[in-house]
C-alpha positions as CSV (number, residue, x, y, z in Angstrom):
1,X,19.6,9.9,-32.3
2,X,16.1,9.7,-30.1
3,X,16.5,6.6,-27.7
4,X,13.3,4.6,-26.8
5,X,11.4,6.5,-23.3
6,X,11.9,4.9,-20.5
7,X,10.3,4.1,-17.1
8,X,11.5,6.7,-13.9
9,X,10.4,6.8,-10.0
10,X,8.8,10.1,-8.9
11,X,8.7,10.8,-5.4
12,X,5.0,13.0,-4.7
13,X,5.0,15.6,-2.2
14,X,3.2,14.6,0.7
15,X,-0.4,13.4,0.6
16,X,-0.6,14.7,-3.2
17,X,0.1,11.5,-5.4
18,X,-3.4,11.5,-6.7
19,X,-3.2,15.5,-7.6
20,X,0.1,14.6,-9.1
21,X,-1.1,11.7,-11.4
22,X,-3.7,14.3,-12.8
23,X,-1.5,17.0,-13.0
24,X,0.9,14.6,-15.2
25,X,-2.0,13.5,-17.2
26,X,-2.9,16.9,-18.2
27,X,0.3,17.1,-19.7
28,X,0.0,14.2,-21.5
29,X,3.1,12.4,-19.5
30,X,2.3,8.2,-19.3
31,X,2.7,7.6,-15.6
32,X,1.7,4.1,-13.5
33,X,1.5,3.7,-10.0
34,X,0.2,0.1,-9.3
35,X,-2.3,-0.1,-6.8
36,X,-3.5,-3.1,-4.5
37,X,-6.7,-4.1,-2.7
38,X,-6.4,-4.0,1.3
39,X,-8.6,-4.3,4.2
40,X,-8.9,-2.0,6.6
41,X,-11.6,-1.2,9.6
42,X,-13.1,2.3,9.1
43,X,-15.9,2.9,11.3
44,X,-16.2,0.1,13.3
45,X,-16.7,-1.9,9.5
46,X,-14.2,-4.6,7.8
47,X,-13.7,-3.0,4.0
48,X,-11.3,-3.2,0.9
49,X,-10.7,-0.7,-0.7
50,X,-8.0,0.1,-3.2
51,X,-4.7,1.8,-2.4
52,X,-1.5,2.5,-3.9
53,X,1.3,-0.2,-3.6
54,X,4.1,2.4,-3.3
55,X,2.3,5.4,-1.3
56,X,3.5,8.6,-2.5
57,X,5.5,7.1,-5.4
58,X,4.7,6.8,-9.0
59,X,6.5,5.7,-12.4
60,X,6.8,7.9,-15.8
61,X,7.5,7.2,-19.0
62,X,10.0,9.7,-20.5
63,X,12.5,10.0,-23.3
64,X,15.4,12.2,-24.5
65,X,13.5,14.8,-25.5
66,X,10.6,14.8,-23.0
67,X,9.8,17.9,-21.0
68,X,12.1,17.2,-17.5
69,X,11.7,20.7,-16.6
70,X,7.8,20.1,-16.7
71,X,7.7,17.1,-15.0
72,X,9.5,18.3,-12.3
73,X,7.4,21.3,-11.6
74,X,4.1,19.3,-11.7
75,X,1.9,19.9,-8.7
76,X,2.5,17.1,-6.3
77,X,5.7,16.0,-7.9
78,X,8.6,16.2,-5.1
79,X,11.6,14.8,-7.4
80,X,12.7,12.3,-9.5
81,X,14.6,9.7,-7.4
82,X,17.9,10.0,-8.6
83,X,21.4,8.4,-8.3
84,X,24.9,10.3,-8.4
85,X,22.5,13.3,-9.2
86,X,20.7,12.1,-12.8
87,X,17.7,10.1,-12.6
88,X,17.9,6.2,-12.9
89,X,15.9,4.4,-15.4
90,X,13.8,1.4,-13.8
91,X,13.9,-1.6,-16.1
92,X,11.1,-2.3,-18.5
93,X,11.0,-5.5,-16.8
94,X,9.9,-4.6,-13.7
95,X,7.0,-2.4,-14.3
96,X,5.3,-5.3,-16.7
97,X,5.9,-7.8,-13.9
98,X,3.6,-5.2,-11.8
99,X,1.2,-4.4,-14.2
100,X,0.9,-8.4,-15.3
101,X,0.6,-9.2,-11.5
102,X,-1.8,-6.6,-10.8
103,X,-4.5,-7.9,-13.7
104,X,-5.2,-10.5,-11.8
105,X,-7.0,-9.3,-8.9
106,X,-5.7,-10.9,-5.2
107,X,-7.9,-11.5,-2.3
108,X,-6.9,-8.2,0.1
109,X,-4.6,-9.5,2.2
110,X,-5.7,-10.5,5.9
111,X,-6.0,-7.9,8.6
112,X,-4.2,-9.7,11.2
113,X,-1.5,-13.1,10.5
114,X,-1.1,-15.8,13.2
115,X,1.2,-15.4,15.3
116,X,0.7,-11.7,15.5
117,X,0.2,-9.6,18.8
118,X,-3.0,-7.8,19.3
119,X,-4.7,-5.6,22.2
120,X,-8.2,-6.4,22.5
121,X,-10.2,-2.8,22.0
122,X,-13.6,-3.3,23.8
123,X,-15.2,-6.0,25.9
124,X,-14.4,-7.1,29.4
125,X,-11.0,-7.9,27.8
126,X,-10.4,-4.6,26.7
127,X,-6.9,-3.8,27.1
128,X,-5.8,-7.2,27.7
129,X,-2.8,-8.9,25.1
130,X,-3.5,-11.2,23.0
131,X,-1.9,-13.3,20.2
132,X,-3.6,-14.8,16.8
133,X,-4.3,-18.1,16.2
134,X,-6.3,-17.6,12.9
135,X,-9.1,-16.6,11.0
136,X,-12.4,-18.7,11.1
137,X,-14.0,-19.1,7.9
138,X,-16.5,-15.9,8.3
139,X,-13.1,-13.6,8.4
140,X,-13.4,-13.7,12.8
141,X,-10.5,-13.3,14.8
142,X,-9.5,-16.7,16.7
143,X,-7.0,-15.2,19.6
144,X,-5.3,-16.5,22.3
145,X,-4.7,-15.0,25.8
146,X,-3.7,-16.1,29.2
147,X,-6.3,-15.7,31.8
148,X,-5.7,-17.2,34.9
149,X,-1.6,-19.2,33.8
150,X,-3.9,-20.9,31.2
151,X,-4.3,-19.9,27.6
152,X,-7.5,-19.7,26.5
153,X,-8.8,-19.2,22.6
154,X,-11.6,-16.7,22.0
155,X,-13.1,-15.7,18.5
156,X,-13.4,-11.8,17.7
157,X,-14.3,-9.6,15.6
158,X,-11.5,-7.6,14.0
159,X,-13.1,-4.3,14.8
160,X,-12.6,-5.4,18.3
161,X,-8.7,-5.9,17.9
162,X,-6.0,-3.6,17.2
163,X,-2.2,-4.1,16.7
164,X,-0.3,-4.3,19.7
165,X,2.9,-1.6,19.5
């Protein structure tokens, strides 16, 4: 009696998921690992680019009789996130809601939410705290800081801002 595949988590080895997923589809094993768009500042520059939504994870489809053994010796595979010691399925469920979710590409989330805490990276303000008030329209910074026992609001870049630890 064969039993329908199923979905599975699959931890990568470090820094590998990419060499993993081609590894696996030069098997011929169905994998998905959902990926997002995100902003991020590289080289002084706002961009979005796209990057996975689980880092270093990734979901396979396997059955009864598919090759574990294989799998599990892929390059860039770690393990198979297991339970008690045998893999746990992940619900069919689950991995349409992503891939239904995911069809319909979101704006990249915001670099920086109000309320947040930033240091201020360059300026006569470098160094200086400072918290968000919000975004202007053109995707600039609006920030608060005290200067003087009164809060002022200034409007930066996001290249100029980091988060504050």
């Amino acid at each position: 009696m064969t039993t329908a595949p199923r979905w599975y988590l699959l931890q990568c080895k470090a820094q590998q998921q990419t060499r993993a997923e081609w590894h696996l589809t030069q098997q011929g094993f169905e994998h998905y690992a959902p990926q997002h768009n995100v902003k991020r500042i590289s080289k002084g520059k706002v961009a979005v680019r796209s990057e996975a939504l689980f880092p270093g994870y990734l979901f396979i489809k396997l059955g009864q009789e598919s090759n574990w053994r294989a799998m599990s010796a892929t390059r860039g595979v770690s393990r198979a996130v297991s339970f008690n010691g045998s893999p746990h399925p992940v619900p069919d469920e689950l991995i349409e809601g992503l891939q239904q979710r995911l069809l319909q590409p979101a704006a990249p989330r915001a670099l920086f939410k109000q309320g947040e805490h930033v240091v201020i990276k360059e300026g006569c303000f470098k160094h200086i705290e400072a918290i968000v008030k919000g975004v202007t329209a053109d995707e600039r910074i609006i920030v608060l800081l005290k200067i003087l026992q009164t809060e002022q609001a200034l409007i930066m870049s996001p290249t100029q801002l980091s988060k504050a630890s």
